[in-house]
N, C-alpha and C positions, 0 to 999 in steps of 0.2 A: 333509825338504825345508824349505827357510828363504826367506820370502818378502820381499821388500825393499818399501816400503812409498816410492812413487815416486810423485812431485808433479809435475803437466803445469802447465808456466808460464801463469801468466794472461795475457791478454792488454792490454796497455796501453793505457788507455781518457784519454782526452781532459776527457769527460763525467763529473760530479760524479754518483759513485755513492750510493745509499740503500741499504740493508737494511730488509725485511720480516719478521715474523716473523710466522706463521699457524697460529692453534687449527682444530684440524681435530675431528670425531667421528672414531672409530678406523674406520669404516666408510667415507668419505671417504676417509681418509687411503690406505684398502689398497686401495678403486680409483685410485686418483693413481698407485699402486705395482705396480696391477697392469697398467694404461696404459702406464707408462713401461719394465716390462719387454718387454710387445707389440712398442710402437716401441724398443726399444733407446736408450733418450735418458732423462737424467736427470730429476728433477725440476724443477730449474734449466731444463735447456733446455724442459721439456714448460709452465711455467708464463710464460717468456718470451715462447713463441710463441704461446701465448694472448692473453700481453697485447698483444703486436705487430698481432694481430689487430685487437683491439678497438679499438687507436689509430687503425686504416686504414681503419675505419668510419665 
């Protein structure tokens, strides 16, 4: 079986994007992993809506 390796378009953003990069302890890291398997949502989506959160504060 040969698996095709398929890219979902981004969505076209307006707003000046930044990248993050985050050291995590490996222990951290595997609950973030084991979180985002639960909810079925990336890491991406799981850390956005955190942030989304904290901005609405």
């Amino acid at each position: 079986m040969k698996f095709i390796d398929v890219k979902m378009p981004r969505k076209v953003s307006t707003k000046p994007i930044k990248q993050l990069l985050v050291e995590l302890p490996v222990s951290e890291y595997q609950a973030l992993e084991e979180y985002c398997l639960k909810r079925q949502e990336t890491k991406r989506q799981v850390i956005r809506s955190l942030l989304r959160q904290l901005s609405s504060q």
